[in-house]
TORVEX-495543 format. One record per residue: residue number from 1; residue in three letters; z, x, y of N, C-alpha, C, O, CB in turn. Coordinates in nm, 4 decimals. Glycine has a CB too. Example, Ala and Ser with C-alpha at 12.3 -4.5 7.8 and 13.67 -1.06 7.14 Angstrom:
<rs>
+-----+------+----------+----------+----------+----------+----------+----------+----------+----------+----------+----------+----------+----------+----------+----------+----------+
:  nr : rest :       nw :       nu :       nv :      caw :      cau :      cav :       cw :       cu :       cv :       ow :       ou :       ov :      cbw :      cbu :      cbv :
+-----+------+----------+----------+----------+----------+----------+----------+----------+----------+----------+----------+----------+----------+----------+----------+----------+
:   1 :  ALA :   0.7800 :   1.3190 :  -0.5690 :   0.7800 :   1.2300 :  -0.4500 :   0.7800 :   1.3200 :  -0.3300 :   0.8465 :   1.4236 :  -0.3319 :   0.9046 :   1.1308 :  -0.4473 :
:   2 :  SER :   0.7080 :   1.2850 :  -0.2250 :   0.7140 :   1.3670 :  -0.1060 :   0.7870 :   1.2900 :   0.0030 :   0.8039 :   1.3409 :   0.1138 :   0.5725 :   1.4084 :  -0.0598 :
+-----+------+----------+----------+----------+----------+----------+----------+----------+----------+----------+----------+----------+----------+----------+----------+----------+
</rs>
This chain:
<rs>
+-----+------+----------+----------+----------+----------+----------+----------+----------+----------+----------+----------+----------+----------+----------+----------+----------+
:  nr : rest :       nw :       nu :       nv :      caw :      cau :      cav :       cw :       cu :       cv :       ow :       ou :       ov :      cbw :      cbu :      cbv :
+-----+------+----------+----------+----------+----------+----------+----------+----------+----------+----------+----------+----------+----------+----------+----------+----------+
:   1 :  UNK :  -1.4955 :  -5.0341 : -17.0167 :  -1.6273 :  -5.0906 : -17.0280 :  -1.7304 :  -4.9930 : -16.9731 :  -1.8391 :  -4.9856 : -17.0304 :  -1.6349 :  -5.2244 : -16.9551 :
:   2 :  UNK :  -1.7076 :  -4.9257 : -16.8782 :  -1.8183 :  -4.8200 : -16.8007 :  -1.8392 :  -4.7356 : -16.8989 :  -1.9361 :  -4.7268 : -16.9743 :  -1.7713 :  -4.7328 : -16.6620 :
:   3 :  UNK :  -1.7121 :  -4.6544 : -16.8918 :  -1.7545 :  -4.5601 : -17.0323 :  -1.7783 :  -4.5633 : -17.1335 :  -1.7644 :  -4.4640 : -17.2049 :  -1.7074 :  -4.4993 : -17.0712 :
:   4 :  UNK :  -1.8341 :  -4.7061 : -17.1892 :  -1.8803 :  -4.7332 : -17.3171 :  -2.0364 :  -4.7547 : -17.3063 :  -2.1167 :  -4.7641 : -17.3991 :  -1.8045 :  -4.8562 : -17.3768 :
:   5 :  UNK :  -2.0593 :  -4.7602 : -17.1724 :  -2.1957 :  -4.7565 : -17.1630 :  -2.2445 :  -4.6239 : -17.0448 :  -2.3365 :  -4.6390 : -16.9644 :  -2.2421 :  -4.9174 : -17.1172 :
:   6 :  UNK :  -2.1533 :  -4.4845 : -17.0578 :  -2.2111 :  -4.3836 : -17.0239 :  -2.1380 :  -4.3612 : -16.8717 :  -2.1548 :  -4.2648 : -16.7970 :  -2.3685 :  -4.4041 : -17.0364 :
:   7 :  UNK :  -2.0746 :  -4.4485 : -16.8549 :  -2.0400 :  -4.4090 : -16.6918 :  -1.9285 :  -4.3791 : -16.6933 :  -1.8435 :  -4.4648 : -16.6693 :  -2.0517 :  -4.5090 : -16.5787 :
:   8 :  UNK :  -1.8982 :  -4.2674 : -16.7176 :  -1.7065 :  -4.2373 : -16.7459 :  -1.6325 :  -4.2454 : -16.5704 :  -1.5113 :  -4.2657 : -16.5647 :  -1.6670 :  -4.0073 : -16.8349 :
:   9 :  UNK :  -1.6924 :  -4.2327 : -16.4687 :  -1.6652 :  -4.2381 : -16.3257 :  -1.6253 :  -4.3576 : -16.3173 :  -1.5374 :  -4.3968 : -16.2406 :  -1.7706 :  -4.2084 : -16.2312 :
:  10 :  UNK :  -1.6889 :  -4.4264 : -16.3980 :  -1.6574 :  -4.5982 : -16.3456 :  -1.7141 :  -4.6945 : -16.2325 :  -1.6686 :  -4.8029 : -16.1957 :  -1.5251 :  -4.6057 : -16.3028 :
:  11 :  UNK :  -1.8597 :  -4.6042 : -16.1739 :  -1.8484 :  -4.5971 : -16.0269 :  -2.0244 :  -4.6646 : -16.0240 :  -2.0733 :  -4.6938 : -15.9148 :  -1.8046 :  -4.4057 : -15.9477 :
:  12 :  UNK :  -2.1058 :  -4.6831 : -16.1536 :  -2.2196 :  -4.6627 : -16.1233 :  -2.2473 :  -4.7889 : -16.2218 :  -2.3701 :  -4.7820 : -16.2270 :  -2.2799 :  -4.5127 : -16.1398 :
:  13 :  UNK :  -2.2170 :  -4.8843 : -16.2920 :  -2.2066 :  -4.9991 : -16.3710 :  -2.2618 :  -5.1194 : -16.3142 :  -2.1841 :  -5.1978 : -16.2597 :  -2.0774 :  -5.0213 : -16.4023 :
:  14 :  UNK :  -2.3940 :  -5.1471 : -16.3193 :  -2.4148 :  -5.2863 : -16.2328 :  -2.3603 :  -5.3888 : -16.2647 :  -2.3342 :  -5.4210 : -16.3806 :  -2.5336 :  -5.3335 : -16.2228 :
:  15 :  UNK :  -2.3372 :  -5.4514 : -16.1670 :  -2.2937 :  -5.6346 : -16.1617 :  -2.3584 :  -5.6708 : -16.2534 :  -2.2826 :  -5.6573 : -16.3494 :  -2.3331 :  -5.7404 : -16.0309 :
:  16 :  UNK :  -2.4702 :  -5.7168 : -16.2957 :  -2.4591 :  -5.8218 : -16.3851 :  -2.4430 :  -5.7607 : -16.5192 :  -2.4268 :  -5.8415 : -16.6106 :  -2.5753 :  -5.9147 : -16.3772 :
:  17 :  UNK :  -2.4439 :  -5.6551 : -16.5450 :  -2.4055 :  -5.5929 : -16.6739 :  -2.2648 :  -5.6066 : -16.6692 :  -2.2208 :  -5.6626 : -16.7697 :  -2.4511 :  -5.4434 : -16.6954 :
:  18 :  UNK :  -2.2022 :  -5.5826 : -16.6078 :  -2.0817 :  -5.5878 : -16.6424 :  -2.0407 :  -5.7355 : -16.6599 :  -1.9514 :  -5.7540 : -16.7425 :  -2.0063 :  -5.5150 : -16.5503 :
:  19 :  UNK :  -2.0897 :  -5.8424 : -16.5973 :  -2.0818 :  -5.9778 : -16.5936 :  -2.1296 :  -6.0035 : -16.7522 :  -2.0502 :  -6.0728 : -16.8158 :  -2.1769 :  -6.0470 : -16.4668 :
:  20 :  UNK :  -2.2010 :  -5.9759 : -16.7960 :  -2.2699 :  -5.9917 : -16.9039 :  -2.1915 :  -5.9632 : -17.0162 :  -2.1697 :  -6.0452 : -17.1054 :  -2.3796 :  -5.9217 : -16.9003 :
:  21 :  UNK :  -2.1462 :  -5.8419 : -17.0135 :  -2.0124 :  -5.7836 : -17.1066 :  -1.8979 :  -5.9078 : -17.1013 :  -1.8608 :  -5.9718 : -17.1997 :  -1.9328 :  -5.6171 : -17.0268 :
:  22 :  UNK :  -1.8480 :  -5.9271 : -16.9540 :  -1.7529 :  -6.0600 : -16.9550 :  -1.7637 :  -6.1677 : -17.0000 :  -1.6625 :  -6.2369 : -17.0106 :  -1.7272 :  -6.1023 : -16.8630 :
:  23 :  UNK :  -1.8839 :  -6.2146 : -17.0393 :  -1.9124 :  -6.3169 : -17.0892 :  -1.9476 :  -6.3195 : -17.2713 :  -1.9182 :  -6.3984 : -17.3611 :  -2.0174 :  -6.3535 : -16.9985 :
:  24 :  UNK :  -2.0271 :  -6.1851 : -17.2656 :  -1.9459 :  -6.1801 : -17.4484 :  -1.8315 :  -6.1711 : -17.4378 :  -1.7872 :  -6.2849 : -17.4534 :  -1.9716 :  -6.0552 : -17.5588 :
:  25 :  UNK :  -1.7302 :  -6.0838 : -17.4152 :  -1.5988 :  -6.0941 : -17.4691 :  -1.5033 :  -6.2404 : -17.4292 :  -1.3995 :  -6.2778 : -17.4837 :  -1.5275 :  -5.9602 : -17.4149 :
:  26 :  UNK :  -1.5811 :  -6.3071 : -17.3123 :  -1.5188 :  -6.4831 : -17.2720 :  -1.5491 :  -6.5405 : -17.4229 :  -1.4592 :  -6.5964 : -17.4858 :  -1.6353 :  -6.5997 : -17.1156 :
:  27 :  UNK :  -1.6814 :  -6.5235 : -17.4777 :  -1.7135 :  -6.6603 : -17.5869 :  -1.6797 :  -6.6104 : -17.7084 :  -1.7453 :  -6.6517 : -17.8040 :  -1.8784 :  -6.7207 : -17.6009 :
:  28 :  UNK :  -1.5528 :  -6.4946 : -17.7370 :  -1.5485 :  -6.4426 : -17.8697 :  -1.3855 :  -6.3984 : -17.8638 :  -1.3414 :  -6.3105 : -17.9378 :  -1.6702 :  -6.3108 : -17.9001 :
:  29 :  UNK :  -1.2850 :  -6.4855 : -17.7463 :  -1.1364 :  -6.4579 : -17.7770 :  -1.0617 :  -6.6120 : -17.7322 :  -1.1048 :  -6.7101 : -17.6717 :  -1.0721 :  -6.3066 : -17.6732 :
:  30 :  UNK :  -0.9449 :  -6.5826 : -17.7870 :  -0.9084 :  -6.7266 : -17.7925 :  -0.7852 :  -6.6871 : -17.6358 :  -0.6816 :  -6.7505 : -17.6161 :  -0.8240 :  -6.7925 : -17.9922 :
:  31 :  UNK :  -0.8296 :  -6.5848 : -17.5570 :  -0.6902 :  -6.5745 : -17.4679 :  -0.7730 :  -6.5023 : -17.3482 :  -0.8482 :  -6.4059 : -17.3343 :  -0.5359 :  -6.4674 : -17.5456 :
:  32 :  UNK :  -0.7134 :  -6.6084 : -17.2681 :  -0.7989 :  -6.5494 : -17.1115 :  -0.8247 :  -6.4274 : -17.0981 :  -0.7540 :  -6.3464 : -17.1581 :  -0.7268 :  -6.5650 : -16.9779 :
:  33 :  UNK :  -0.9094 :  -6.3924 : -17.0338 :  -0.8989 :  -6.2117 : -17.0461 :  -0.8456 :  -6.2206 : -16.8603 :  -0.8015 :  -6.3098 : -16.7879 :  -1.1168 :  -6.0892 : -17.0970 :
:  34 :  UNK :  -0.8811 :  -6.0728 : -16.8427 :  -0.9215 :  -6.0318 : -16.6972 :  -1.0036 :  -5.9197 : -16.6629 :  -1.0547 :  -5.8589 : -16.7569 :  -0.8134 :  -6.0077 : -16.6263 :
:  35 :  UNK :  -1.0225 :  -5.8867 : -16.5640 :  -1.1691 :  -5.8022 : -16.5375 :  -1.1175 :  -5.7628 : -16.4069 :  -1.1236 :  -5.8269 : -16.3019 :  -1.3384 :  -5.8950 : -16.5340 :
:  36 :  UNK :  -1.0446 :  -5.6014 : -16.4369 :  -1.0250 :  -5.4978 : -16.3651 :  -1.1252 :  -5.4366 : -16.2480 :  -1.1779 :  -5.3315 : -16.2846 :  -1.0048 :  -5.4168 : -16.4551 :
:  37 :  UNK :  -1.1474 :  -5.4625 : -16.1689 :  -1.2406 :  -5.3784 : -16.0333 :  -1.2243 :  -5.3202 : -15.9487 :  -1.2192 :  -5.3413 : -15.8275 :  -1.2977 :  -5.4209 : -15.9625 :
:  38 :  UNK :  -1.2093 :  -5.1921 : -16.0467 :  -1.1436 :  -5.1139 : -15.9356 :  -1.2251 :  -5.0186 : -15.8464 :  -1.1766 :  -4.9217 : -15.7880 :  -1.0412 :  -5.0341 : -15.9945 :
:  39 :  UNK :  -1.3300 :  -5.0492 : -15.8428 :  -1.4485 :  -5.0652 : -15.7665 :  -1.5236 :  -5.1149 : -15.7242 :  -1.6353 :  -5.1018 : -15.7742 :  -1.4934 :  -5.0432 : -15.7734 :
:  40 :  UNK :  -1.5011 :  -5.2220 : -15.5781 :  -1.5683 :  -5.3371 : -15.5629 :  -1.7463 :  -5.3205 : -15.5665 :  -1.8127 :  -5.2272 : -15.6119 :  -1.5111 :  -5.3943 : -15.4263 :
:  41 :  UNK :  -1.7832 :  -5.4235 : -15.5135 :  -1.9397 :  -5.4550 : -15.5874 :  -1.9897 :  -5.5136 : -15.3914 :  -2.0900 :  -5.5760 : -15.3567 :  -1.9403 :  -5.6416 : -15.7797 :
:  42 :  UNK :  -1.8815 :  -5.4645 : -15.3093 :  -1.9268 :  -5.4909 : -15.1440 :  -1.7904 :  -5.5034 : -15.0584 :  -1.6798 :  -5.5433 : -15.0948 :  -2.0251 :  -5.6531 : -15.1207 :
:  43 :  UNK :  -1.8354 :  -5.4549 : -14.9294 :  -1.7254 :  -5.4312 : -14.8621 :  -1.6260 :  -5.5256 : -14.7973 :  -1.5198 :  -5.5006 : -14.7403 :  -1.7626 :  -5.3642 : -14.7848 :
:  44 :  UNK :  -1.6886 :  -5.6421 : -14.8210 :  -1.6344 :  -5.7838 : -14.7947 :  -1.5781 :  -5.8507 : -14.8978 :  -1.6157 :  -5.8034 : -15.0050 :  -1.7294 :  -5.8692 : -14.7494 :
:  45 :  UNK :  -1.5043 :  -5.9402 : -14.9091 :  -1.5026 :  -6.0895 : -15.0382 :  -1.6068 :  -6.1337 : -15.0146 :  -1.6705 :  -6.1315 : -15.1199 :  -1.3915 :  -6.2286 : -15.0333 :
:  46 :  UNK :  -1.6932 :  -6.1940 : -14.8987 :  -1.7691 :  -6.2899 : -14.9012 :  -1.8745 :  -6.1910 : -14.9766 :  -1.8998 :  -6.2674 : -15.0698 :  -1.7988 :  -6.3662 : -14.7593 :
:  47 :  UNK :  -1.9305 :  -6.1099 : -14.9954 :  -2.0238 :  -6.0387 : -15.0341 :  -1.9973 :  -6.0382 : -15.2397 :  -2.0703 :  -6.0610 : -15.3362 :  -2.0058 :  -5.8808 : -14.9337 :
:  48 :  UNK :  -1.8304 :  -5.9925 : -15.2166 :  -1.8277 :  -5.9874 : -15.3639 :  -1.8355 :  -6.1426 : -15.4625 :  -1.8554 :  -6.1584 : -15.5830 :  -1.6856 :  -5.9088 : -15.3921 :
:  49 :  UNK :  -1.8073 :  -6.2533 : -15.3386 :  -1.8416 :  -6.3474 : -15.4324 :  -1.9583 :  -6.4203 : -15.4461 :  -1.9850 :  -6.4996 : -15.5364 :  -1.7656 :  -6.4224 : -15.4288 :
:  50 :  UNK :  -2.0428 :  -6.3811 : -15.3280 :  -2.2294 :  -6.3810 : -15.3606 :  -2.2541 :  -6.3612 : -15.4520 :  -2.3368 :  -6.4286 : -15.5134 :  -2.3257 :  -6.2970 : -15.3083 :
:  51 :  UNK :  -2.1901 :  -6.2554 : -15.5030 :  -2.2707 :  -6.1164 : -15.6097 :  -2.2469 :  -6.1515 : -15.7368 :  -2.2961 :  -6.0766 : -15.8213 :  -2.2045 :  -5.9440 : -15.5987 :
:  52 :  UNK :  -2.1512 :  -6.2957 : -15.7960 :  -2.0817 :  -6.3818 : -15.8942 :  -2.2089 :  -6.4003 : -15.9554 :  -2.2196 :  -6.4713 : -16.0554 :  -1.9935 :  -6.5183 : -15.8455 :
+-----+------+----------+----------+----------+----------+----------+----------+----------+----------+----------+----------+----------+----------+----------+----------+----------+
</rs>
């Protein structure tokens, strides 16, 4: 997903863009997906699930 929008690092992709991407590909497959992060979005959980 990063490198389809220029970030081949993977490292520089904002939250809600990428949220945004998850949610087209949620309302257009018939099979759960998942959503790889292999770069969190804060140094905590409680932070990364603010950021939802």
């Amino acid at each position: 997903m990063a490198s389809a929008h220029g970030d081949h690092a993977g490292k520089e992709l904002p939250f809600d863009l990428v949220m945004a991407n998850v949610e087209r590909i949620v309302a257009r497959v018939a099979v759960p997906p998942s959503l790889d992060v292999a770069i969190g979005y804060g140094k905590h959980a409680s932070k990364l699930c603010r950021d939802k």
